[in-house]
PAZA-661799 format. One record per residue: z, y, x of N, C-alpha, C, CB in turn; residue in one letter. Coordinates in steps of 0.02 Angstrom, whole numbers, plus 50000, padded with zeros to 5 digits. Glycine has a CB too. Layout:
BEGIN
ZYXZYXZYXZYXa
...
***
This chain:
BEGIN
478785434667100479345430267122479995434267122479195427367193x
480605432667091481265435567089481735433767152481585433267024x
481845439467173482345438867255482775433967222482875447067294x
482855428667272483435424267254484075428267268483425417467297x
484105433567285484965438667304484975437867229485025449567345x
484675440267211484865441167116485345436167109484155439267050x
485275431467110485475423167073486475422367109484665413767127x
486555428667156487015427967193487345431667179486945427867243x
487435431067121488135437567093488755437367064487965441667043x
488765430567050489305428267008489895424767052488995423266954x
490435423967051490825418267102490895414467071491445418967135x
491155407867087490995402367059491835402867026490675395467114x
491795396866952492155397766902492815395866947491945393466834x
493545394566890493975390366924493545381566921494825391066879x
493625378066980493225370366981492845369067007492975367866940x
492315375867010491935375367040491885374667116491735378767020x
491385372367144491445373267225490995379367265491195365867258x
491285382567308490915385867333490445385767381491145388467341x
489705386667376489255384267409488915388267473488855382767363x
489455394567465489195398767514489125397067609489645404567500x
488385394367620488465393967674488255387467674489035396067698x
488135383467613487955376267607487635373967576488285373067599x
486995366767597486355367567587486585361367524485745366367659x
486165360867475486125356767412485365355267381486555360467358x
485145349067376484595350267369484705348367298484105347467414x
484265348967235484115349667179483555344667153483985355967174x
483645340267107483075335967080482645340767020483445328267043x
482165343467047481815348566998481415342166950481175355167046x
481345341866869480935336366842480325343166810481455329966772x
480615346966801479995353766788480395351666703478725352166810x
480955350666677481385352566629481935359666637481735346366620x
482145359066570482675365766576483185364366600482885369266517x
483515358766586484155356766619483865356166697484525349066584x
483745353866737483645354166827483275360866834483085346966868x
483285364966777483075371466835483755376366808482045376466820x
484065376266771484485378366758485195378566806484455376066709x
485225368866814485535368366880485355371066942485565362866893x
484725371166985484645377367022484755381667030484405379167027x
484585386366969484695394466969485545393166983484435399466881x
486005389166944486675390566933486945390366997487025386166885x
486775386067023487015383567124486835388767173486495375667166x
486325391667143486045398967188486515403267163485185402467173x
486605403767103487235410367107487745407967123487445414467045x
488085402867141488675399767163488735401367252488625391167141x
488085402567285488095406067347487915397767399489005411167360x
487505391667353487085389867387486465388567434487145389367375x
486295384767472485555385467494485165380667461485455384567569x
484955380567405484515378167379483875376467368484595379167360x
483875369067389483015365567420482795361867341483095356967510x
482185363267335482155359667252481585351267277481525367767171x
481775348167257481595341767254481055338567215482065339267241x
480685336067196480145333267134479805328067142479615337467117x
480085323167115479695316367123479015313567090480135311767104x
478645311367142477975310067116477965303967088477465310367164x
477905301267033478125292067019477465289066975479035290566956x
477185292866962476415288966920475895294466938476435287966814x
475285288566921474765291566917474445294366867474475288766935x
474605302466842474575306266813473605307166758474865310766869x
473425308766852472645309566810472465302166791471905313266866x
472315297666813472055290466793472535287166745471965285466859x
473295287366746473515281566701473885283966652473885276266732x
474065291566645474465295566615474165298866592474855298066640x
473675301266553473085306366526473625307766459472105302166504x
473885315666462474215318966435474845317166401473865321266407x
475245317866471475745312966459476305321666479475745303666524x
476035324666442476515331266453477185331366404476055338466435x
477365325466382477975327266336478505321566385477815324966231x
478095319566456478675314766487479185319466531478315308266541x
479605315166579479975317566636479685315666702480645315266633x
478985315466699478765316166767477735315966755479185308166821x
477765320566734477045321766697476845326766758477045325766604x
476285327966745475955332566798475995339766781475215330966807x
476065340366713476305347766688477115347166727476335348766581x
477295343966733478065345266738478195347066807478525339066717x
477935343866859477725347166925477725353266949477235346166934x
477145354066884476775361266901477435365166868475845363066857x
477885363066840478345369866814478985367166844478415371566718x
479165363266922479545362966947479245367666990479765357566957x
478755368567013478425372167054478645378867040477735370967049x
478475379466989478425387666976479435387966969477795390566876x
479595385766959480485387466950480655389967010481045380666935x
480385384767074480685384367150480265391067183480475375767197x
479795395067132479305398967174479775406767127478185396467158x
480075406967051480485409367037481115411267060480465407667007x
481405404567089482205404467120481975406067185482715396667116x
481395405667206481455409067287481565404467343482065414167295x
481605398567300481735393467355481185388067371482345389767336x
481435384967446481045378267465480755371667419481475375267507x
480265370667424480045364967366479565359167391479625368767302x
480125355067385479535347767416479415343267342480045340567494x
478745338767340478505334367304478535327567357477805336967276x
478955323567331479235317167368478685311467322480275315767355x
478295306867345477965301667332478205297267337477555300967354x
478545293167270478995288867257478575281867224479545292467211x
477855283867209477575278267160477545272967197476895279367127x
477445269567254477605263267245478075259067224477545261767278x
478765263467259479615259667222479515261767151480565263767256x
479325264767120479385268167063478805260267030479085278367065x
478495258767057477755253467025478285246367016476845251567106x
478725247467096478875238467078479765238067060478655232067171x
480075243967068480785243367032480825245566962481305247367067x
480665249566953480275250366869479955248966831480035252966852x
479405252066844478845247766796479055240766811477945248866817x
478995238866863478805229766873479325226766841478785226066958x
479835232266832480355227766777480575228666731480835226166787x
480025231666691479925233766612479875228566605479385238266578x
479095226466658478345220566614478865216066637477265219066652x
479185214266684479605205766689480145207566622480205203466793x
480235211366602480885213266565480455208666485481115224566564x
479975213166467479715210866402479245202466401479185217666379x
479235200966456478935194966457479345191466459478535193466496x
480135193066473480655185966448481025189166402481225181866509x
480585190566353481085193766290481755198966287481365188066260x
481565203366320482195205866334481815214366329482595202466418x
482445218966313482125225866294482565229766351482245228866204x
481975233166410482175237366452482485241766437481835239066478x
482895244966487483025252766499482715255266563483815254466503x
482065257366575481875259866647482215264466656481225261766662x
482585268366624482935274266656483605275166678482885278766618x
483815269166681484415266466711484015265466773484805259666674x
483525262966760483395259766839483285263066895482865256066845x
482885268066844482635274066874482935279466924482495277066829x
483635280166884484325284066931484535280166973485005286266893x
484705273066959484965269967015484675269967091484995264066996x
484085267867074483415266767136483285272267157482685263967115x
482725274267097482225281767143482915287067157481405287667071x
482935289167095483665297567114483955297067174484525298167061x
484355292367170485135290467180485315287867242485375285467132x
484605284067255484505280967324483945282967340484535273667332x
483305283967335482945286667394482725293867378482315282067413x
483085295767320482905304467314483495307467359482965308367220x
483955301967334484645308467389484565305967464485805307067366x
484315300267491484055299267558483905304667580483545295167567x
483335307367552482645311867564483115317767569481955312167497x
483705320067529484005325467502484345326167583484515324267424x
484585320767576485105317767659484785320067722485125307867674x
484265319167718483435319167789483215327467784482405312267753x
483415330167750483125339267735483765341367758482895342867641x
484575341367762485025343467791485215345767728484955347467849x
485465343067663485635344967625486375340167613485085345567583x
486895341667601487535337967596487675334967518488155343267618x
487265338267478487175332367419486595334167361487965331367376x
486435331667312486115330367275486285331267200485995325567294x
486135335967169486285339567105485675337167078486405347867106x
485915336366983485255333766942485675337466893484975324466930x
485095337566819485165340566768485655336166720484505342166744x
485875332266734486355326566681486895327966679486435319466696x
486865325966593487635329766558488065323266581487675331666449x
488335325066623488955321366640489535325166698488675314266671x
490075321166715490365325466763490615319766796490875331266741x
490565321766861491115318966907491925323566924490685317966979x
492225319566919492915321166940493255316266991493345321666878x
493415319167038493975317067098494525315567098494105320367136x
494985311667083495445308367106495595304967160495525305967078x
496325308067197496515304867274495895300667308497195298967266x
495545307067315495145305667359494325299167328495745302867417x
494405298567272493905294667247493705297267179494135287667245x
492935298167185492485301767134492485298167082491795302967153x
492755299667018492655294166958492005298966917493545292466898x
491865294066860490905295666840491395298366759489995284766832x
491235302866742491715303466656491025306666616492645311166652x
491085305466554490575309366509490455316566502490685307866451x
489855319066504489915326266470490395326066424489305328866436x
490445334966394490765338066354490465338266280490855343966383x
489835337966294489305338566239489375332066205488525339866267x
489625329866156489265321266139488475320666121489665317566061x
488335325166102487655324666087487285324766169487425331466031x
487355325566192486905325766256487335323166325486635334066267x
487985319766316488305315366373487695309766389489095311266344x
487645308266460486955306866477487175299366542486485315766515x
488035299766526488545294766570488445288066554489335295966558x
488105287766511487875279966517487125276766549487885277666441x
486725280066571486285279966621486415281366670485875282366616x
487045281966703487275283066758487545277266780487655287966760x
487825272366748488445267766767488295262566824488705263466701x
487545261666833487295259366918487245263566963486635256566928x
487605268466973487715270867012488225269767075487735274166984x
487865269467137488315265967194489065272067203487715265067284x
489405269767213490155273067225489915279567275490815266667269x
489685273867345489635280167397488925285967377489495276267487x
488605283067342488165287267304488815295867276487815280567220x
488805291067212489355297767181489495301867252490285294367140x
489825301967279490175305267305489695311367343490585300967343x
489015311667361488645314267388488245318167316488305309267438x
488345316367253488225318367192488265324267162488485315567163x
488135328167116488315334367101487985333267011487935340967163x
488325336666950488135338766880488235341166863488135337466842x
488065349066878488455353866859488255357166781488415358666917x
488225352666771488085355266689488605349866639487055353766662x
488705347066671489085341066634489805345866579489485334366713x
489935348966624490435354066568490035359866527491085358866617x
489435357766512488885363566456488735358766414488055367866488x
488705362866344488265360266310487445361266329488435362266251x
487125358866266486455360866276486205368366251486075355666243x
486605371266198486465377766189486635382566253486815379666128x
487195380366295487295384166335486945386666383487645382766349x
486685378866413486165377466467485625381266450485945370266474x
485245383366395484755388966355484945394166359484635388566287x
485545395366356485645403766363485955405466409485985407166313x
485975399666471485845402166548485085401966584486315397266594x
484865398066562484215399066586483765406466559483845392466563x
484055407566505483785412866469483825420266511484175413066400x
484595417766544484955423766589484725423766666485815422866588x
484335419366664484195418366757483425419966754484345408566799x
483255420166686482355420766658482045414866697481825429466684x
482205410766679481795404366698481095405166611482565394566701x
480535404466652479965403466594480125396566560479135403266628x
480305391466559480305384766543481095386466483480385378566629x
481505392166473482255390466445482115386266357482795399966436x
481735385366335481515386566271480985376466278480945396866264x
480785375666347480435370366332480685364066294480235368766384x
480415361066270480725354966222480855349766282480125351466152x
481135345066248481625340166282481035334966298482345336966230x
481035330566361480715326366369480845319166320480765326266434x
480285315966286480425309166243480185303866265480175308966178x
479605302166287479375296466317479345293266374478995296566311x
479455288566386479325285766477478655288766489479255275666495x
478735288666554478265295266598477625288166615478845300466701x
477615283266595477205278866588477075275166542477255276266619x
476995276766499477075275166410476995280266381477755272766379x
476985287766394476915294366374476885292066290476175298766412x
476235287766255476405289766191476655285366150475945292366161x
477065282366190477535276166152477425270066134477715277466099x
476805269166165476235262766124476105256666189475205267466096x
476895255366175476815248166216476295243866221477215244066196x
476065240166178475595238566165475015239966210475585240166115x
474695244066195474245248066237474175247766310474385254166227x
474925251366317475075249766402474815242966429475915249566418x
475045238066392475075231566402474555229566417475295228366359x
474065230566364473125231366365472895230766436472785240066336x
473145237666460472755239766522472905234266568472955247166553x
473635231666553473755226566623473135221566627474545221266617x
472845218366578472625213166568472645205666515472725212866612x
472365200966546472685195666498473185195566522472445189066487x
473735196766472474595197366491474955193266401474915209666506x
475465189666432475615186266359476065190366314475985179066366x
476285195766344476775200566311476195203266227477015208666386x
475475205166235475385205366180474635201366163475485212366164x
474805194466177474405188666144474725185866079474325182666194x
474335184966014474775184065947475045179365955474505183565883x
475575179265892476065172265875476165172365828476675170765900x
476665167565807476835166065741477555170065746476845157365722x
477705172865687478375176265655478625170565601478205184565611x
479175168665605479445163165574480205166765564479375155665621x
480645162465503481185164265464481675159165513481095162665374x
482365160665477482575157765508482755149165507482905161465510x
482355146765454482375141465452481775139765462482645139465407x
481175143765523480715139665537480015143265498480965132065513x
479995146065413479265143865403479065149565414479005140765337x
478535150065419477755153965439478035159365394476835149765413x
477965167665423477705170565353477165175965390478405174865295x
476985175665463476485179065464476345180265542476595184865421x
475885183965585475835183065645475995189565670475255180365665x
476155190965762476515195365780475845197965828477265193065810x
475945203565863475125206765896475325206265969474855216565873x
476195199365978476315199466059476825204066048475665202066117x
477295198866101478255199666083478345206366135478945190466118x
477835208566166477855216366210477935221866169477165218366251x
477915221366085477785225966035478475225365996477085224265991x
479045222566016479545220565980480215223266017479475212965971x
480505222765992481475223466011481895219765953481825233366007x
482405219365971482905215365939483115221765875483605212466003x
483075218465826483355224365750482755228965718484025231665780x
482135226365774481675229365737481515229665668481275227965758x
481225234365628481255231765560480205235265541482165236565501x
480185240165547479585240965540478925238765596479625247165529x
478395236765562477855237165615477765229965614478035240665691x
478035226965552477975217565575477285215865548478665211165528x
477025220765499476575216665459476435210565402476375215165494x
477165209465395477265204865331477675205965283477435199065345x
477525206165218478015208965140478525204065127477535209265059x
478975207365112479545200665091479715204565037480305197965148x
480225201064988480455204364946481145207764949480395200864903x
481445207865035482075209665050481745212865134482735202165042x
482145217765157481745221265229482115215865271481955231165258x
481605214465306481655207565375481745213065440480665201065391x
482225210365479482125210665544482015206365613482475212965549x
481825211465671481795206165721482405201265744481575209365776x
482495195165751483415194665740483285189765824483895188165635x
482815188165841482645183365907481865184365952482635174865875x
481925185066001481125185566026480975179466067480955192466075x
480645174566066480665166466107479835167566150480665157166029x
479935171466186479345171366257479005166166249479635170666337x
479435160166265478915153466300478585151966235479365145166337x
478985150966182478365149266122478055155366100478655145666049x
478065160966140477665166966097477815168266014476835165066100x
478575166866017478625165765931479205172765907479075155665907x
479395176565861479625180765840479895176365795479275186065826x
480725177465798481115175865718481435179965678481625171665719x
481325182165611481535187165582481855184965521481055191765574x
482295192265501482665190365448483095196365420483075184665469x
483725195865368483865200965361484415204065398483885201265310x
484695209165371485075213965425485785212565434485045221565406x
485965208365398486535204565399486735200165449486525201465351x
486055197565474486215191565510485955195965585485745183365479x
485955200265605486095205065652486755206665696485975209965621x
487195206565657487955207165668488195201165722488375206365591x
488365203765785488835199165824489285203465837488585195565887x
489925196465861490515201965894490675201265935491045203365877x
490265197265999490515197366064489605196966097491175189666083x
489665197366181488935196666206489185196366278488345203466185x
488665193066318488825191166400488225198966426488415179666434x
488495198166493488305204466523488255199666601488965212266513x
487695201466638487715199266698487605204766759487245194266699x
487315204066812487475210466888487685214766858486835214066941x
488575213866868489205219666829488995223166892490265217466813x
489085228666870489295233866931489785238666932488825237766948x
490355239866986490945243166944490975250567006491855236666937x
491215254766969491275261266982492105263266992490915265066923x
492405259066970493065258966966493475251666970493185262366904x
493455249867041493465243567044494225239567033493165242467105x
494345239266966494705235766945494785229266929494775237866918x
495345223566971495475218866973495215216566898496115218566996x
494725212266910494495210166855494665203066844493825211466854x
495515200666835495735194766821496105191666760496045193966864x
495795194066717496095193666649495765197266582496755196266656x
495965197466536495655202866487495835210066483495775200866425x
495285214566490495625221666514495185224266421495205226866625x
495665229366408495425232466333494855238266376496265237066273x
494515240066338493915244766362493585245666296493365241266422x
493245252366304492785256566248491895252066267492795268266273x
491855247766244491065247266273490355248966211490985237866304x
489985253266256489395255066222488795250266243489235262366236x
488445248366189487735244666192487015246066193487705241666151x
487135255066176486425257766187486565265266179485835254866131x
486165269166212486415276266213486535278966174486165279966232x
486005277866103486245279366037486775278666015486015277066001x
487235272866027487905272566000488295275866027488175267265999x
488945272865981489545277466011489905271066050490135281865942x
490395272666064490625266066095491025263666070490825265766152x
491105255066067491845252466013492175249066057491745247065940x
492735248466027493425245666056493255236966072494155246865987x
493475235566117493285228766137493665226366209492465228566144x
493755219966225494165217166260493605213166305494725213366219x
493705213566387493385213166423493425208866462493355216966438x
493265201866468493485194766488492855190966556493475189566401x
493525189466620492865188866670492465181466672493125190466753x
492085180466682491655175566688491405173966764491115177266644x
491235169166774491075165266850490445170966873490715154766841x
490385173266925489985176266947490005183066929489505173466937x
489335186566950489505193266929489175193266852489175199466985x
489525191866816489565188966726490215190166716489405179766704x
490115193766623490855193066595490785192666527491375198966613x
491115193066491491065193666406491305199566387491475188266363x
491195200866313491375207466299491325204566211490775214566336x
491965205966200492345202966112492265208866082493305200066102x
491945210466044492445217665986492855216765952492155221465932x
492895219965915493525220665877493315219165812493885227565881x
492545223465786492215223265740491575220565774492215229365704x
490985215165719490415216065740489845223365764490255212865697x
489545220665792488985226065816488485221265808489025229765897x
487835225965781487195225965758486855226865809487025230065711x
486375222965805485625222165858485725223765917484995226565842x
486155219565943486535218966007485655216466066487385210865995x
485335221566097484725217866113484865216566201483955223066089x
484735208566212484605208166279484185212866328484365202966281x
484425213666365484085216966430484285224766441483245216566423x
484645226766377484945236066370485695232266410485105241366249x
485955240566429486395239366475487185240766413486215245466553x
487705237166431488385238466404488705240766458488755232666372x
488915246966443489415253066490490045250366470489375262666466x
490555250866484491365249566485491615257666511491635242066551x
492145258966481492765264166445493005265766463493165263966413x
493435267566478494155269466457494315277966453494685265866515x
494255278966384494165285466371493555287366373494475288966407x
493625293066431493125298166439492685296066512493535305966442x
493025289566537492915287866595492615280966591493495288566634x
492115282166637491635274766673491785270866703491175275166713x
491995265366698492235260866719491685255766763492565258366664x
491165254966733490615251366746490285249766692490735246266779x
489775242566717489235237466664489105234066678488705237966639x
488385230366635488345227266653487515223966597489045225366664x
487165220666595486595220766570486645214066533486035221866620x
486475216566468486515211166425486225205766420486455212466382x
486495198466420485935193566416486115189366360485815189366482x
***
């Protein structure tokens, strides 16, 4: 085990805050980025408590699910980081909220045709609210995670802005994030890239600097919706149907609309003489409509429970950068309110496979404005 004095040598940059004398607890996922953040807060002259959420059932429903963000290997090498850094380490048991705010709203998600993001949900709920509770209940004054993003302060109010990295800005799974949340928040990596974050961990000798990046939901481990689905039972998400064009005829059957997303193009099972995509998913008739990639393209989409981070009078059309899936980049578009917590969102140009149920972030610049979930 390495004296945590080691980790206490550096003063903290210009920006940084100084932690000397002050307790921070740490979301360890047993990745390189949250142990990296550790080690870095310990040399900043924090007291650093490492955190680790328990959210599935590993041995029974997760059988080698070591390439997720909450696998049982991953545990075991939050473990060993917090037994490296010298510090306190609790395992917090989150799976029931984790069973019915998550999961439970994958499976409601794909049974009304609509394509989740659990990991939006995931920060909002488990992290954000009952990890930093827990963080709150240990005497810790806030809650640091491995996400490339940054907060910045203005007169007195925390705004949410993107990493530095584009490849690894991580600010759009953040944007449900409660205000008074932020403020108890911490990302201190948000100004690193990802090479950097490696050749600090490299420098603090964390064993994990080199581990690969987590890819799969930590309940889905090998991507095979489907499957998952299986285990639930008779469930209609993957009972067959008919795949039909867009004028209706037959060209072949689907294995259950739980196996689908909007723009899908492979995995349909039927030859055309032009590549078809998924262009509609219709639940109640269990029916898939496909077609080509052309007819993909919209240039506006409704968004419903907006949630704003920057609560701007929303009485008119405000211009905003809005993104539709993390993969993208974000496009220029004009932001129009609607009755309730509903609004519209126009581009400028069409956007492709615009899919219900992924979340649209709003702009301006480098900064988060809010969202809102596509319907």
């Amino acid at each position: 085990m390495t004296d945590s004095a080691a980790f206490v040598s550096d003063p903290p940059e210009e920006g940084e805050e100084s932690g000397q004398g002050r307790r921070i607890a740490v979301a360890l996922s047993g990745g390189v980025d949250s142990a990296t953040t550790a080690a870095l807060l310990l040399s900043q002259g924090w007291e650093v408590i490492g955190l680790t959420m328990q959210l599935w059932d590993h041995g029974v429903s997760v059988a080698g699910a070591g390439r997720t963000c909450c696998a049982s290997d991953d545990i075991h090498d939050a473990r060993r980081v917090a037994q490296t850094l010298g510090i306190p380490f609790y395992v917090i048991n989150l799976e029931a909220a984790f069973r019915q705010a998550v999961v439970g709203d994958f499976i409601d998600a794909y049974a009304s045709g609509r394509t989740p993001n659990p990991c939006i949900r995931c920060n909002q709920i488990l992290k954000f609210r009952l990890l930093l509770d827990r963080a709150l209940e240990l005497g810790a004054e806030a809650l640091a995670t491995g996400h490339y993003a940054r907060i910045v302060t203005e007169a007195g109010v925390p705004q949410l802005r993107r990493g530095v990295d584009p490849d690894k800005d991580q600010s759009y799974f953040l944007f449900a994030t409660r205000l008074e949340a932020l403020r108890r928040l911490r990302f201190p990596l948000g100004g690193l890239t990802k090479t950097q974050t490696r050749q600090l961990a490299e420098r603090f000798d964390l064993h994990l600097a080199r581990k690969r990046e987590s890819q799969d939901l930590c309940f889905v481990p090998d991507g095979d919706h489907g499957a998952f689905f299986a285990r639930l039972g008779n469930w209609a998400p993957i009972t067959p149907g008919p795949i039909v064009d867009l004028d209706g005829k037959l060209l072949g059957q689907h294995q259950g609309v739980g196996k689908y997303t909007i723009g899908q193009r492979h995995g349909l099972g039927i030859s055309a003489a032009h590549p078809l995509h998924v262009l509609a998913i219709h639940p109640a008739e269990n029916r898939l409509v496909v077609g080509p990639a052309s007819a993909l393209a919209r240039d506006s989409l409704e968004v419903d429970e907006l949630h704003w981070l920057d609560p701007i009078p929303l009485t008119g059309a405000v211009p905003i950068l809005a993104q539709i899936r993390h993969a993208s980049a974000p496009r220029p578009a004009t932001l129009l309110p609607l009755e309730g917590q509903r609004a519209k969102v126009l581009f400028e140009t069409p956007q492709r496979a615009i899919a219900p149920g992924q979340a649209c972030v709003f702009y301006v610049g480098d900064r988060v404005l809010g969202g809102g979930w596509i319907v």
